[in-house]
C-alpha positions as CSV (number, residue, x, y, z in Angstrom):
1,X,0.0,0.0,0.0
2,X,2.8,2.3,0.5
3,X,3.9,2.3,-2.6
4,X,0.4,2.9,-4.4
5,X,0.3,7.3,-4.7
6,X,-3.7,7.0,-3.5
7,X,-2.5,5.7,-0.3
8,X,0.3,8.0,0.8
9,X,-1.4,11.1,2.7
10,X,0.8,14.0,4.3
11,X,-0.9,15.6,7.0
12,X,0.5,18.0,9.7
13,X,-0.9,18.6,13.3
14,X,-2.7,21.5,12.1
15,X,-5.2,18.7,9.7
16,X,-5.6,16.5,12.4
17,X,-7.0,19.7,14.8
18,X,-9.1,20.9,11.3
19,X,-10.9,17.7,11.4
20,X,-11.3,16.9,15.0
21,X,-10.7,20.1,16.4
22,X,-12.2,19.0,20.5
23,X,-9.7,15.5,20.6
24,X,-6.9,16.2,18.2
25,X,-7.0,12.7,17.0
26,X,-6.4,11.3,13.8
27,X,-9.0,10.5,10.9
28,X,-9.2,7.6,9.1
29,X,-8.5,8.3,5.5
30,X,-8.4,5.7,2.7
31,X,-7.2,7.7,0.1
32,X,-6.0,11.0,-0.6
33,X,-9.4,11.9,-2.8
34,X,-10.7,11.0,0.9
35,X,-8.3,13.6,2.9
36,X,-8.5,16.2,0.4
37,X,-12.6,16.4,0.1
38,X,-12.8,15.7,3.9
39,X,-10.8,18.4,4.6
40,X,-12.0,21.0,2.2
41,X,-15.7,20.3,4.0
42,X,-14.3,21.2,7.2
43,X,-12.7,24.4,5.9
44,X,-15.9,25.8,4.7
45,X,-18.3,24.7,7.6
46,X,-18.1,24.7,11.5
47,X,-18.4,21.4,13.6
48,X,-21.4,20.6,15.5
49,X,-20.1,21.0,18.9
50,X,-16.7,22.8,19.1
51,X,-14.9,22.8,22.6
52,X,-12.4,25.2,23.9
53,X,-10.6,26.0,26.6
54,X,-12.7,28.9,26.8
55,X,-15.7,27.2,26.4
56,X,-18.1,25.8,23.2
57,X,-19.0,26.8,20.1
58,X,-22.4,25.0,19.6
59,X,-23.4,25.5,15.1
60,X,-26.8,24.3,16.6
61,X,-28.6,24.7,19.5
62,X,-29.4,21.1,20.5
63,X,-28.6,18.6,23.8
64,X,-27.3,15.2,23.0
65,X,-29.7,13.0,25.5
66,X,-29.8,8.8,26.2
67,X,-32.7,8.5,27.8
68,X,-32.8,5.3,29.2
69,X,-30.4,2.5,29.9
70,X,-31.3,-1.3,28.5
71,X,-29.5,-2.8,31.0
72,X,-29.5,-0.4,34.5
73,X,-33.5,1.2,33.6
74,X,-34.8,-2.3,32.8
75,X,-36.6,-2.6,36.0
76,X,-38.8,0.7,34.6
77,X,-39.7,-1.6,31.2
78,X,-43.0,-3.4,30.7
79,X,-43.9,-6.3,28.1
80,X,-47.6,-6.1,26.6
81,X,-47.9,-9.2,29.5
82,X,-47.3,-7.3,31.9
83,X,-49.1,-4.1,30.9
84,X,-52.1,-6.5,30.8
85,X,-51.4,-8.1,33.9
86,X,-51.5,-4.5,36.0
87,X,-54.7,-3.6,34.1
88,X,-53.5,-1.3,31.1
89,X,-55.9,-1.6,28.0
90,X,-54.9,-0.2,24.8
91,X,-54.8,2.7,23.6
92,X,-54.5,4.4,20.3
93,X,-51.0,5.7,18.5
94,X,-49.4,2.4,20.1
95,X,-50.0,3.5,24.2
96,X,-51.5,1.5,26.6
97,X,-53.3,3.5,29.7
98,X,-54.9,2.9,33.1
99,X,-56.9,5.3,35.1
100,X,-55.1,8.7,33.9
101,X,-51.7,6.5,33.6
102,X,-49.6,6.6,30.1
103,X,-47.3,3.7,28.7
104,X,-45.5,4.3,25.4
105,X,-43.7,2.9,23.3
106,X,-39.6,2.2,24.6
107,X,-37.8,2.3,20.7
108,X,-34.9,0.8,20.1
109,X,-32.5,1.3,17.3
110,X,-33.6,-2.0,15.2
111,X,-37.0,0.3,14.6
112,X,-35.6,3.1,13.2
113,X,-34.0,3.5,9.3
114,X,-33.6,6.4,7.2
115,X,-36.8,9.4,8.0
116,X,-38.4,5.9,8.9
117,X,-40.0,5.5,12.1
118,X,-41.3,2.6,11.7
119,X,-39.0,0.4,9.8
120,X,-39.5,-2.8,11.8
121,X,-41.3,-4.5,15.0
122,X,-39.2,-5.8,17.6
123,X,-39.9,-9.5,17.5
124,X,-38.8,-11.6,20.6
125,X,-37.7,-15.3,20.4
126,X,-36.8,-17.0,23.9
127,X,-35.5,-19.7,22.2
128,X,-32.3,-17.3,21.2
129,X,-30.1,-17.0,24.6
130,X,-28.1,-14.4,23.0
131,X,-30.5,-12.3,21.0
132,X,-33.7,-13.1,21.9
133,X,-35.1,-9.7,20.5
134,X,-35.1,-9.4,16.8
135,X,-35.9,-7.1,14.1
136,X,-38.7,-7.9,11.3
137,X,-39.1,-5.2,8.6
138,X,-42.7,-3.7,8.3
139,X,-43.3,-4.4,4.6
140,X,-44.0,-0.9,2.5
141,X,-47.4,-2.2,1.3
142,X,-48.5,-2.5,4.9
143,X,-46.8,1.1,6.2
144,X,-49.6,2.7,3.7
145,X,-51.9,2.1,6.7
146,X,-51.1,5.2,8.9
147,X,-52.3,3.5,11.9
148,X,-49.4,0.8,11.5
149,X,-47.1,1.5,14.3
150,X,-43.7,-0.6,14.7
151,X,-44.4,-3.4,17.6
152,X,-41.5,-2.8,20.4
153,X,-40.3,-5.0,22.8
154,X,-41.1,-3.0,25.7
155,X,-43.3,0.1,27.1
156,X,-42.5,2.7,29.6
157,X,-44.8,4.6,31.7
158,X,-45.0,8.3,30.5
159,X,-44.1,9.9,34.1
160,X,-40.4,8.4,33.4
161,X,-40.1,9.5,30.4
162,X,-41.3,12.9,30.8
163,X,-38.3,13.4,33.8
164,X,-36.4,13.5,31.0
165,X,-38.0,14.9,27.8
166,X,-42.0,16.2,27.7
167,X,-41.7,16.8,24.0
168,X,-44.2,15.2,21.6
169,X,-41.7,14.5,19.2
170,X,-38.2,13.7,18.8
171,X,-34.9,13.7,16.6
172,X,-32.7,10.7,17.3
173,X,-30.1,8.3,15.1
174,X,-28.9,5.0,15.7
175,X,-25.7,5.2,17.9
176,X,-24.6,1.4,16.6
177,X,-23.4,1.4,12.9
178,X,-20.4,0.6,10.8
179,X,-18.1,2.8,8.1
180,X,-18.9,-0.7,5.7
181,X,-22.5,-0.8,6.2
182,X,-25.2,0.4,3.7
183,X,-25.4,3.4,5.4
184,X,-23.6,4.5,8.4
185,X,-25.6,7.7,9.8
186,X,-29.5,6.8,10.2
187,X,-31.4,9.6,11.6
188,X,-35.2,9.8,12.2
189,X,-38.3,12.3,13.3
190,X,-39.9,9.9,15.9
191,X,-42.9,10.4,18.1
192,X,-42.7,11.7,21.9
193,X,-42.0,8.1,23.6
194,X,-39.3,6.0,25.6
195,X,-35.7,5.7,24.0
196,X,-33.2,3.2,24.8
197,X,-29.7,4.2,25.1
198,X,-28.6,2.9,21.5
199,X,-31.1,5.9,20.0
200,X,-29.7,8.7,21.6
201,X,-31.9,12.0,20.7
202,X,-30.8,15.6,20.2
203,X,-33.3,17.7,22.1
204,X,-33.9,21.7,21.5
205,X,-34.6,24.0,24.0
206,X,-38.0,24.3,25.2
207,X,-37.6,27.7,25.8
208,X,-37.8,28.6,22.0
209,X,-41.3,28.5,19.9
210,X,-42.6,25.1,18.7
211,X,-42.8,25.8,15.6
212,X,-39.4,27.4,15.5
213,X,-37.6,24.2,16.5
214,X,-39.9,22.0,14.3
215,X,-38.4,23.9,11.3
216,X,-34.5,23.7,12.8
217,X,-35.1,20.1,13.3
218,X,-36.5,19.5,10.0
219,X,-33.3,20.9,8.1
220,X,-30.3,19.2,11.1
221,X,-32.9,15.7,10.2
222,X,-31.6,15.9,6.1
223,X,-28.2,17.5,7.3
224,X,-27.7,14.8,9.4
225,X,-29.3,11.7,6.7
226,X,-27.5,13.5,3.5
227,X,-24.9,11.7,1.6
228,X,-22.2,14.0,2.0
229,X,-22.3,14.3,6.0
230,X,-21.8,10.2,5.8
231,X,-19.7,10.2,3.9
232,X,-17.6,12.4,6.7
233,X,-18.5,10.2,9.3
234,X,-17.3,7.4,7.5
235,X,-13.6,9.1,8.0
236,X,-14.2,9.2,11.3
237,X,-15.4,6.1,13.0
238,X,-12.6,3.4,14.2
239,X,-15.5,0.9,15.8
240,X,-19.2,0.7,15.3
241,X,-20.3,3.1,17.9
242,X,-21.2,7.2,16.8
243,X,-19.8,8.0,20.6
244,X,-20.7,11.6,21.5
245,X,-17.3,13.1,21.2
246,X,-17.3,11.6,16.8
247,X,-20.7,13.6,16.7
248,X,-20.1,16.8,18.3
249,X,-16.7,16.9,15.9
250,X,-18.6,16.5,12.2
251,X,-19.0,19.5,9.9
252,X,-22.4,21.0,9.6
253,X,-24.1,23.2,7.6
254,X,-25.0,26.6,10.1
255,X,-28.8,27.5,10.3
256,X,-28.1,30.9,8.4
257,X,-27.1,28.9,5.5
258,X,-30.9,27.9,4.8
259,X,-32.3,31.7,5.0
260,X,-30.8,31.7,1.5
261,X,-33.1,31.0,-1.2
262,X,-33.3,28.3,-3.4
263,X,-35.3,29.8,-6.6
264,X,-38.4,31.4,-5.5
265,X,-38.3,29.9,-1.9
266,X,-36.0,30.1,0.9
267,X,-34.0,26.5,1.5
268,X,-35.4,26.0,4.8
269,X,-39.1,25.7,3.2
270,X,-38.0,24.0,0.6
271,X,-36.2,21.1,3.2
272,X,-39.6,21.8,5.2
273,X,-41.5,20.5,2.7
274,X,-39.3,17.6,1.6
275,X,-38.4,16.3,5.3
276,X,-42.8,16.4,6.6
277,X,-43.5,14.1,3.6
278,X,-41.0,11.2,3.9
279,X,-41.5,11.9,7.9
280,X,-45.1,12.2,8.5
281,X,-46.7,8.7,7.2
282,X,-48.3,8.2,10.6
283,X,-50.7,9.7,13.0
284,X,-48.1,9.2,16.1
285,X,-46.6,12.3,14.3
286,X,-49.2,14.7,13.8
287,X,-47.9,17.2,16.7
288,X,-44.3,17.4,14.5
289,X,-46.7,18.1,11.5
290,X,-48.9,20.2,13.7
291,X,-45.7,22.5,14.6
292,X,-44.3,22.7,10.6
293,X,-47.7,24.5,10.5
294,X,-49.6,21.5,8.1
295,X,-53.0,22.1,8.9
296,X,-56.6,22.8,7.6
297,X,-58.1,25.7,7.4
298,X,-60.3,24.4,10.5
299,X,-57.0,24.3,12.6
300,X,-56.9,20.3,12.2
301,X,-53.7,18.2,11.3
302,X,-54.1,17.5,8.0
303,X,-54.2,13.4,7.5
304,X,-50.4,11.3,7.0
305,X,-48.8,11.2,3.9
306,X,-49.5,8.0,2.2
307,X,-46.1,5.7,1.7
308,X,-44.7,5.5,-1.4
309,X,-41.7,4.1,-2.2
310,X,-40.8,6.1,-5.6
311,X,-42.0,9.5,-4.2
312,X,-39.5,8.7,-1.2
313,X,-36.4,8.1,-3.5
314,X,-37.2,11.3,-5.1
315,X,-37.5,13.5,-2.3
316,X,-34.2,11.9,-0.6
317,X,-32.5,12.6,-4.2
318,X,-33.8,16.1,-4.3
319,X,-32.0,16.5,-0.7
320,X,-28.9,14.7,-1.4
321,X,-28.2,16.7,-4.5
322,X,-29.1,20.1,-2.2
323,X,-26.8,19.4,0.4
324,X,-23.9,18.7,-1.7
325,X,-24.2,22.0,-3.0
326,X,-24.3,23.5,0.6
327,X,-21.4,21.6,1.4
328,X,-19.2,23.4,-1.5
329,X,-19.7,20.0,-3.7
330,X,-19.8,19.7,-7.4
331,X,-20.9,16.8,-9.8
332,X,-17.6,14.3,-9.9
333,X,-17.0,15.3,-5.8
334,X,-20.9,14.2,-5.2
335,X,-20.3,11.3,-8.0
336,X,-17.1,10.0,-6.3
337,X,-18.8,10.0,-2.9
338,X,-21.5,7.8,-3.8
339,X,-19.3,5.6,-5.4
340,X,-18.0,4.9,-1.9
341,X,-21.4,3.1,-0.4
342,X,-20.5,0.0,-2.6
343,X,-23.9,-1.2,-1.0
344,X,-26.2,1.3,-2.1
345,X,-24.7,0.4,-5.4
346,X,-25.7,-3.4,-5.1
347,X,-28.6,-3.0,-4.2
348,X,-29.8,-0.2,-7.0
349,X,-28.2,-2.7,-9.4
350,X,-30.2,-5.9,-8.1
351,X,-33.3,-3.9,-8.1
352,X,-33.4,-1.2,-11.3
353,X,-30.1,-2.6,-13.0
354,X,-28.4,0.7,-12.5
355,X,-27.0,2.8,-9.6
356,X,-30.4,4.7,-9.5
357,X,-29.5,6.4,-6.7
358,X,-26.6,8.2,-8.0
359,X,-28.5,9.2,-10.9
360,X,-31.4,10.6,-9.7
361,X,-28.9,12.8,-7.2
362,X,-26.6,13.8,-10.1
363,X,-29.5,14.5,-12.1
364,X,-30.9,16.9,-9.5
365,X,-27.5,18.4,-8.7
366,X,-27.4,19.3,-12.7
367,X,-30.6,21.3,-12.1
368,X,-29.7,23.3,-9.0
């Protein structure tokens, strides 16, 4: 390897502060096309959390929460058993409830996939000693039914989790993940409930409007799933945990940068528009709807979004090509990255026999 050019990188102290400007430690680059458009990236665009001896430079105003432990809060969980067996009944959006008393839902990360709340029940088999809890992927032609909410393993009783969060919604991403797997950053909108420790969730303050922090988490949701902020993160992880300190180091975009306008209308409406679709396809997330302001002229929530597979690889495209161009990316940087999820390739060609991905992203980039 050290005699193949690709592979031979010279970098001083200064790079290895540009890139992980709170630890000072070294990023993992494969190749020098790797170094050089890492590195340009963070040049142009501030880290999430920067730390200082002065203090912290924060690009957006969020706290980095794990709500509950599996192992140490697992006295505070309840099976559907043993909701029934203390007298819960059923309620709707996936609760269970007792004179006054709330369960919800306790989500794990097996649930969760790209602006997908409900990618999969949690499916327990005692018969496993290891792993007795499983993931099985909720078809698309059953998420059409907005009342299909993903089964979990376990419920939590509302007064626990409000100690810690009394929101009625929720930006997380799945801490557990790999630089080689399909994807390696997996963010979603989910409903106000229970989170286990392996979905940690990035929480605004309460003191700002509703509405206002709706619209900032809409745009940090596609910041977070876009192509070009993975592809970062794939530099940066050494094990198959996103650990606070590799989050709080990867470049952003800053809020002011989606005041500007895209066309006619400003980018943060635009990524508004894009991010309620593919994340309101269920009623357990009318109140994020509710605060992006989608409602009928009789002050209702207007109904879900009906799943759709196509529409969803659209909109994603539509966001992918945008944030490339926020990130200072042109057509073979944005072609070259995506060449880099080998995976995503695969499966485009098993399914469409082309990398459909890439070109519906390139093909939106061309427009922009």
């Amino acid at each position: 390897e050290l005699a193949e050019p690709q592979r031979a990188l010279q970098l001083s102290g200064a790079d290895f502060l540009l890139v992980n400007p709170n630890t000072g430690a070294a990023p993992i680059f494969r190749t020098a096309r790797d170094a050089e458009l890492t590195m340009r990236i963070y040049r142009a665009h501030p880290v999430l959390v920067k730390r200082t001896g002065k203090g912290e430079q924060r690009a957006w105003p969020v706290r980095y929460v794990r709500m509950f432990d599996m192992t140490n809060d697992s006295d505070k969980f309840l099976t559907r058993a043993e909701l029934e067996q203390q007298g819960f009944a059923p309620a709707a959006l996936n609760r269970w409830v007792k004179d006054g008393e709330e369960a919800v839902p306790l989500y794990e990360g097996k649930m969760v996939q790209l602006y997908d709340h409900r990618a999969a029940d949690v499916v327990v088999n005692t018969k496993n000693l290891h792993r007795a809890a499983q993931q099985e992927a909720i078809q698309d032609s059953v998420k059409v039914r907005p009342d299909r909410y993903p089964a979990p393993q376990f419920w939590v009783k509302r007064a626990e989790v409000d100690k810690t969060s009394k929101g009625e919604w929720a930006l997380g991403f799945k801490e557990i993940t790999a630089p080689t797997n399909v994807r390696s950053m997996i963010a979603a909108l989910m409903p106000g409930v229970g989170f286990g420790n392996k979905v940690p969730i990035l929480l605004f303050p309460q003191s700002c409007a509703a509405n206002e922090n709706a619209m900032q988490a809409a745009s940090l949701l596609a910041n977070l799933n876009a192509f070009a902020f993975d592809f970062v993160l794939r530099q940066k992880l050494q094990g198959q945990t996103i650990n606070l300190f590799i989050l709080e180091q990867l470049p952003v975009i800053a809020p002011e940068a989606f005041e500007q306008s895209i066309g006619s209308m400003k980018i943060a409406d635009y990524i508004r528009a894009e991010v309620l679709a593919l994340t309101y396809t269920a009623h357990d997330l009318a109140p994020f709807a509710r605060d992006l302001g989608y409602m009928e002229a009789d002050g209702s929530v207007k109904p879900p979004f009906v799943w759709n597979a196509e529409d969803r690889a659209q909109r994603m495209a539509r966001l992918d090509a945008l944030f490339f161009q926020l990130y200072g990316l042109d057509d073979a940087d944005a072609d070259y990255i995506l060449s880099t999820f080998p995976i995503v390739r695969e499966q485009d060609m098993k399914a469409h026999g082309t990398f459909r991905t890439r070109d519906l992203i390139l093909g939106y980039l061309a427009r922009i």
